[in-house]
N, C-alpha and C positions, 0 to 999 in steps of 0.2 A: 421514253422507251427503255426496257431492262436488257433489252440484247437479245442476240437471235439464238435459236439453236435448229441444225442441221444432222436431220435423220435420215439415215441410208441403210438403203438393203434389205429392209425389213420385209417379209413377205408374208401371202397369206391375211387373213385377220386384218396383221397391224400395216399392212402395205399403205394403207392411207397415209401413215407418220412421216413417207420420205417424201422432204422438203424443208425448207429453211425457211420457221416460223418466229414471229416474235415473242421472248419469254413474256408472259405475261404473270410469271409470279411474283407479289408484292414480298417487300420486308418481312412483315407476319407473316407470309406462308414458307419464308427460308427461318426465320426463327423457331416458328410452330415443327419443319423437318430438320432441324438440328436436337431441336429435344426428342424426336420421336428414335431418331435412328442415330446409330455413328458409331456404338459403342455393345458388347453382346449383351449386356443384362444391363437395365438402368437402376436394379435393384442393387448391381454388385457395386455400379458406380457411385451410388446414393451413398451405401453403407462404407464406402472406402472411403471416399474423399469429401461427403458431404454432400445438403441440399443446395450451399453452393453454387455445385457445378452448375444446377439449371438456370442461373444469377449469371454466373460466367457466359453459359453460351449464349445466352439471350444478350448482355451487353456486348460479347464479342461482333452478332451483327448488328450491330445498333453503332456500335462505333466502325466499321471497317468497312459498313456498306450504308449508304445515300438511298431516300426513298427509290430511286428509279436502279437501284443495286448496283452504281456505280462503287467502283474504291473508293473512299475518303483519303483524304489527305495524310491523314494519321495510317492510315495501312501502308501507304506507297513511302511514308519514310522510318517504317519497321528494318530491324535489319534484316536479311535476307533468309535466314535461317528459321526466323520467326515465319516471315512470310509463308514458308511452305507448311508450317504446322495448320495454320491458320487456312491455308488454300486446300490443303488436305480435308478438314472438317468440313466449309463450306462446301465443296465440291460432293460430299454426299450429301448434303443437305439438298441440294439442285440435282442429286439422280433421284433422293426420294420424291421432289416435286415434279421430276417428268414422269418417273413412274405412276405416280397418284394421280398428278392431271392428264400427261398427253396418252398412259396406257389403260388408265381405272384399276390399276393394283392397288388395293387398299393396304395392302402387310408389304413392308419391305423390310427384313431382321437380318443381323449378323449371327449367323446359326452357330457360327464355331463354338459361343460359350454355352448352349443346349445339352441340357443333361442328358435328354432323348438322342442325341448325335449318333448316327455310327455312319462309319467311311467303308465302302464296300473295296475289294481289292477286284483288280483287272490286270491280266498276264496279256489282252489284249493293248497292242501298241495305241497311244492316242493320236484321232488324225482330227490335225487342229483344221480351224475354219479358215475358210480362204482368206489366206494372209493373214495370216495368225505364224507366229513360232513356235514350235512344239514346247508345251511347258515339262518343269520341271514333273517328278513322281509324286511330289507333296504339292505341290500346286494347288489352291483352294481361292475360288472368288470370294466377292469380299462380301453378298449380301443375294441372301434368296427371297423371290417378291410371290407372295401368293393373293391369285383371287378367287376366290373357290377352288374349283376341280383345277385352275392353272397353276400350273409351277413355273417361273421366271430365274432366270441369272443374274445379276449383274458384278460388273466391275467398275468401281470407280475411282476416278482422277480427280481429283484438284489442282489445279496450277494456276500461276503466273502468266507461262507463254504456252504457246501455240508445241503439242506433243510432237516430236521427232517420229518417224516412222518404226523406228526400233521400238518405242515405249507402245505405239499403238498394237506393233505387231506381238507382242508380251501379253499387253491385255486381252486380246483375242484368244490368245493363248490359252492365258488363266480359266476365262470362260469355256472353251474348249474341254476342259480336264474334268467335266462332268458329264457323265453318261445319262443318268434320270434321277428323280426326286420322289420318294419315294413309288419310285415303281412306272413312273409316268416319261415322259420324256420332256425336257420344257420347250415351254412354247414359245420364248426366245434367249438368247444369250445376249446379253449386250454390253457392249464396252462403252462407257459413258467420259466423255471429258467434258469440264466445265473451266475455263479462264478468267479469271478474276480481274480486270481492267478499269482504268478512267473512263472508256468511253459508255461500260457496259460490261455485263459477263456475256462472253461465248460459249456454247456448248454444241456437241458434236456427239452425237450417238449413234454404234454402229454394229449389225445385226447382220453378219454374210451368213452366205447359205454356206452349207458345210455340214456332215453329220460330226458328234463327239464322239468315242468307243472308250472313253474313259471312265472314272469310277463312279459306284452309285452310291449316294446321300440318300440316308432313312433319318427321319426326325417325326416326334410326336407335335402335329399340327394345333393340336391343342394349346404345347407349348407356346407355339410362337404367336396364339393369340394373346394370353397371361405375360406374357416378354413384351408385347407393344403395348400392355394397360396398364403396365407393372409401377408407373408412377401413381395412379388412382388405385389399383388394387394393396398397396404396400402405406397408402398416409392417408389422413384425415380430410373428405372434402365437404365443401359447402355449398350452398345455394348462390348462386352468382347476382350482386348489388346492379352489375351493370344490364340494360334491355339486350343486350343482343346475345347475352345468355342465358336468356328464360331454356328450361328445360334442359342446360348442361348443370353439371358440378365442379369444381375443381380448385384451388388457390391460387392467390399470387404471387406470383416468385420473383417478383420485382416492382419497382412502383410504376403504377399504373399498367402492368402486365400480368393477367389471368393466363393459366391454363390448366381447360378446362374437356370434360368428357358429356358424352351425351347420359342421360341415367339410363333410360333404358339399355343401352349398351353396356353400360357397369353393370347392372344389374344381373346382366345375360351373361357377362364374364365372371363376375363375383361368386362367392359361396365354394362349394366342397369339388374337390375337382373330380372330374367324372372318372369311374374307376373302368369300366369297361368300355371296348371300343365304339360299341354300338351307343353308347352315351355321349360319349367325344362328339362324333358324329352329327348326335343330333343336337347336340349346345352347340355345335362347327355351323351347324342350320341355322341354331335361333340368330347364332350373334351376323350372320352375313344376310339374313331374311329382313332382320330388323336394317341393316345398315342400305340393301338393296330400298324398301321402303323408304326409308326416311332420306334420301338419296336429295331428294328436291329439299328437305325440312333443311339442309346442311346450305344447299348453292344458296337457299334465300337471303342467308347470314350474310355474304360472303363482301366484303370492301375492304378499303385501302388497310383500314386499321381492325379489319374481324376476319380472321383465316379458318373456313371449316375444312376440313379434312375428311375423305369417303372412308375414314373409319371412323367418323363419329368424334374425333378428336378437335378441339376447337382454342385459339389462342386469339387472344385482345389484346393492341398493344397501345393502349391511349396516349404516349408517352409522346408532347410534341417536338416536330421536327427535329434535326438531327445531332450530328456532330457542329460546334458552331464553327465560323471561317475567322480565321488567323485574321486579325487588323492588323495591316499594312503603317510600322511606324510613319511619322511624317516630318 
């Protein structure tokens, strides 16, 4: 078992979510959202520091988490400063896996680095959500999740231990400090914590009722579909050697680890970008028409060691078993 996670408050819609289920995401589906999300632009990340980085994060859970997403050994005797870097990144990797699997948010981006961004200003006072602390005036969550016509919030945690109340009641907060996206209202706010443990990660996710009166976020939706393709839109892909990527593209960024994109979906996001709204629009259609479709083409993939993702994104990690165990001198 990977650990549970506990959903509260949620109402509406997603009122199904509260309860306390078992994570059922594998290794490959926390490696497959750490390369998707974590960071605003993967193109800024690429061209700064290197292809690398995708090398890094992929061995970072490969070493730090056990097929069933326990900590390793080697993670629990990190120093402790390490530790939080490391609990930071994994911890959004596990809100993009709750968003993708327990909500069907296929987009989850850090909009801050969007060249389309703009922050609307409110002289109205923000009234945060029950038990929530009033945030700061620059206050900003850390990732908006779109599925079609929804717009979502989230905040995420990574840790170690179990969040203090003050920390929870901050990120309520954070979430709070949004009024609508462009123009809509979201359809949840949530404050996500995940803990990173020997026995298991934990995670706890939480959605009170409450209105925001805070500021409004406009960004070209466009954008942040080119921001989640922007590793197959920016390099050179190929025809995948292995069977369970017939009909994806993509390289390997590690030994024996593909990642890989559906083509029709590149296809549908590739090419000259649309210059008018009404074109947006309708390429905002093909790419979510094609991904609703091929919806079942993606779950049939899906095992211990082939992670598809409901936006058409797909990661292999053939690479056997794990971190090895320390023999005991004698």
């Amino acid at each position: 078992m990977a650990g549970k996670v506990a959903a509260s408050q949620f109402t509406g819609a997603f009122a199904k979510l509260n309860s306390s289920t078992d994570i059922t995401a594998t290794r490959a589906d926390i490696i497959r959202s750490l390369l998707t999300v974590g960071y605003p632009s993967p193109k800024k990340a690429i061209r700064k520091v290197g292809l690398w980085r995708t090398r890094m994060l992929s061995a970072m859970a490969y070493g730090y988490l056990d097929r069933k997403l326990r900590t390793t050994e080697y993670f629990r005797n990190l120093e402790q400063t390490e530790k939080v870097g490391v609990s930071f990144l994994l911890g959004q990797a596990f809100t993009h896996w709750f968003a993708q699997d327990r909500m069907g948010i296929e987009f989850l981006e850090h909009v801050a680095g969007f060249k389309s961004i703009t922050w609307g200003t409110s002289s109205a006072t923000v009234s945060p959500k029950t038990g929530a602390s009033t945030p700061s005036p620059k206050s900003r969550p850390d990732f908006i999740g779109m599925k079609k016509a929804e717009k979502h919030v989230f905040e995420s945690k990574g840790r170690i231990r179990r969040p203090a109340q003050s920390a929870i009641a901050k990120a309520l907060g954070q979430v709070s400090a949004l009024r609508s996206i462009n123009g809509t209202q979201p359809a949840t706010r949530c404050a996500t914590f995940f803990m990173l443990k020997a026995s298991g990660a934990e995670g706890r996710v939480v959605d009170p009722e409450g209105d925001a009166a805070g500021v409004e976020l406009k960004f070209d939706e466009w954008e942040m579909i080119t921001t989640a393709y922007a590793f197959f839109l920016d390099g050179e892909n190929s025809d995948l050697l292995d069977p369970a990527g017939e009909g994806f593209v993509g390289r390997e960024i590690d030994n024996g680890v593909l990642f890989a994109i559906d083509k029709k979906v590149l296809s549908a996001a590739a090419g000259q970008e649309p210059a008018s709204p009404s074109e947006r629009q309708q390429r905002l259609d093909e790419v979510f028409g094609i991904l609703t479709h091929r919806a079942s083409y993606y779950r049939e993939r899906r095992t211990e060691e082939v992670s598809p993702g409901p936006d058409g994104i797909l990661l292999i990690d053939r690479r056997p078993g794990g971190i090895r165990p320390r023999h005991k001198k004698v």
